[in-house]
C-alpha positions, 0 to 999 in steps of 0.5 A: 471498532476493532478494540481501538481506543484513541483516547488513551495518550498523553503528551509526546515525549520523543518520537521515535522515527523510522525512515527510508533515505532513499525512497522517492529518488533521495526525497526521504533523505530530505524529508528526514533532514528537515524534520530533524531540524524542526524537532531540534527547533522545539526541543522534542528529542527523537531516535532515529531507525534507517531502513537498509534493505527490504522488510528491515522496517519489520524488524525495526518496529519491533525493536522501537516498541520494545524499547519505547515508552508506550504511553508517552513516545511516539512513532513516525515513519517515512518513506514510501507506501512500501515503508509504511506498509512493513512497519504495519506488517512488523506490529501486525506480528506482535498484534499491537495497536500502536498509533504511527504518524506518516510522511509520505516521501515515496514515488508513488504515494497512493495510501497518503493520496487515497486518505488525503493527506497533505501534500506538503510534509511541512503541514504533515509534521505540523499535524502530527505533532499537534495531534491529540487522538489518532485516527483509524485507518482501514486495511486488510489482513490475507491469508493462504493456509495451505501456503503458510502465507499471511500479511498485511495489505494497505493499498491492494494485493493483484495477481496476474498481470498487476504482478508482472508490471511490478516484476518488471519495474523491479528490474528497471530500477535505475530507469525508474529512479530517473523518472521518479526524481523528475514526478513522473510516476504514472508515466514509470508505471505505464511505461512498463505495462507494454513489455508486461503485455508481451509476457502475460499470460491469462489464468483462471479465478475463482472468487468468493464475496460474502460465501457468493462464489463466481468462476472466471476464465480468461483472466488477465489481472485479479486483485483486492483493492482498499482504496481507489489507486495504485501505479502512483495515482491511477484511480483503477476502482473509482468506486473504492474508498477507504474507511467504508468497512468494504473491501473490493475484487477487481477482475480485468478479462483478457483483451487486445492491446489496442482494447488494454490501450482504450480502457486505460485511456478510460482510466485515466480520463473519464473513470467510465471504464468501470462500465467496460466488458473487460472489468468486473467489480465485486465488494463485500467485508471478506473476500477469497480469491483462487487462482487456477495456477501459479502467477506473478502477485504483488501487494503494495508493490512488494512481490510475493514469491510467484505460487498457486494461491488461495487467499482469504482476506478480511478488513483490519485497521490501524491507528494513525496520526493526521 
């Protein structure tokens, strides 16, 4: 699949680790200092690369693999989903096939919580340093020609009101830091979505899944999901898995706030809200989405710059150690 062989390494003999000490509330810089004394305990020698800023992990990748030996070294990363997702981008750019291991010490964790990995990093490291073949892992790759805009998207990319609820939780950062120190992820991302609420605004999509193209007016959020999460743990699309070579459309219709109040109870209780007038889904191997306007996106709770977009996405994958 997609030229991916995972049969093709041999022995560690460093690994080389990218990291974010500050993700999750100072959880990475925990993370990092455990593994360091783990690999000093094995003698397994490591370099260490700390992301300073955002997309640094880009830039940074791209150096480990220049410098790395790509038969016998090994890649972590640590962080969050956000991490993870830049060091993907960076070898996306070089259009390399590298295995990583990951870590997950972010605050909301949805691409380790969506492929099961262990909760404990503990047994995290202990799989990936005795791994033997790396596994595929599905993403998927967006464009918008026009725009110049490309990358890469592991969790989802939404458009609408998704992207103002992250627009806002970037702009209470301190808040957020507070309530992810204490695991209250879910609670950061419904806290915001009422403020998200009085600033919305609906927006009209046109959708093509497999050449079937459906207009929709009215629309509050339109988004492509690879996995069933986002907002750290808020299982929106149920019916999305990863690794099913399927990506989906999900499209949530304008409604009240008492209705918006409703469907996520649904949400986050029963799943049945899969079944509500308000929610569409769609799914196939590629997918467009076109908005009528300009509107707030995010992927993988990063913003992209607020434009008119008319995206095309396709399945994509990477290697990863677990």
């Amino acid at each position: 699949m997609n030229g991916y062989d995972t049969k093709e390494y041999k022995m560690t003999t460093r690994y080389h680790i990218i990291a974010n000490l500050h993700s999750g509330s100072g959880k990475g810089k925990k993370v990092v200092l455990d593994v360091h004394k783990k690999l000093n305990e094995k003698k397994i020698p490591f370099l260490l690369y700390q992301t300073e800023y955002r997309k640094h992990a880009i830039t940074l990748i791209q150096k480990v693999i220049a410098n790395m030996n790509l038969e016998t070294d090994r890649i972590l990363v640590i962080g969050g989903d956000g991490t993870l997702h830049e060091v993907i981008a960076g070898m996306s750019l070089l259009e390399k096939k590298i295995p990583v291991g990951y870590l997950p010490a972010g605050t909301g964790n949805d691409f380790a919580r969506a492929i099961d990995l262990p909760t404990s990093y503990h047994k995290g490291l202990a799989n990936i340093l005795h791994a033997e073949e790396p596994q595929i892992m599905e993403c998927f790759l967006y464009e918008d020609a026009e725009l110049k805009t490309i990358g890469v998207g592991l969790n989802s990319l939404g458009m609408g009101f998704d992207g103002k609820i992250i627009e806002i939780l970037d702009n209470k950062h301190t808040k957020r830091n507070i309530l992810s120190a204490v695991r209250l992820e879910k609670l950061i991302y419904l806290n915001s979505i009422a403020d998200a609420f009085k600033k919305r605004k609906t927006f009209e999509v046109e959708v093509t899944v497999d050449n079937k193209t459906s207009t929709y007016s009215d629309v509050l959020i339109a988004g492509a999901m690879n996995h069933p999460y986002f907002g750290g743990g808020i299982k929106i699309d149920p019916e999305s898995n990863p690794n099913t070579s399927e990506l989906a459309i999900m499209i949530i219709k304008n409604l009240s706030f008492p209705n918006l109040v409703r469907l996520l109870t649904k949400v986050l209780t029963s799943g049945k809200h899969i079944h509500s007038p308000y929610f569409e889904r769609l799914a196939g191997k590629e997918l467009e989405i076109k908005v009528s306007e300009p509107v707030p996106t995010q992927v993988d709770g990063e913003l992209l710059p607020e434009e008119q977009y008319h995206f095309h996405f396709k399945l994509s994958a990477f290697l990863l150690w677990k």
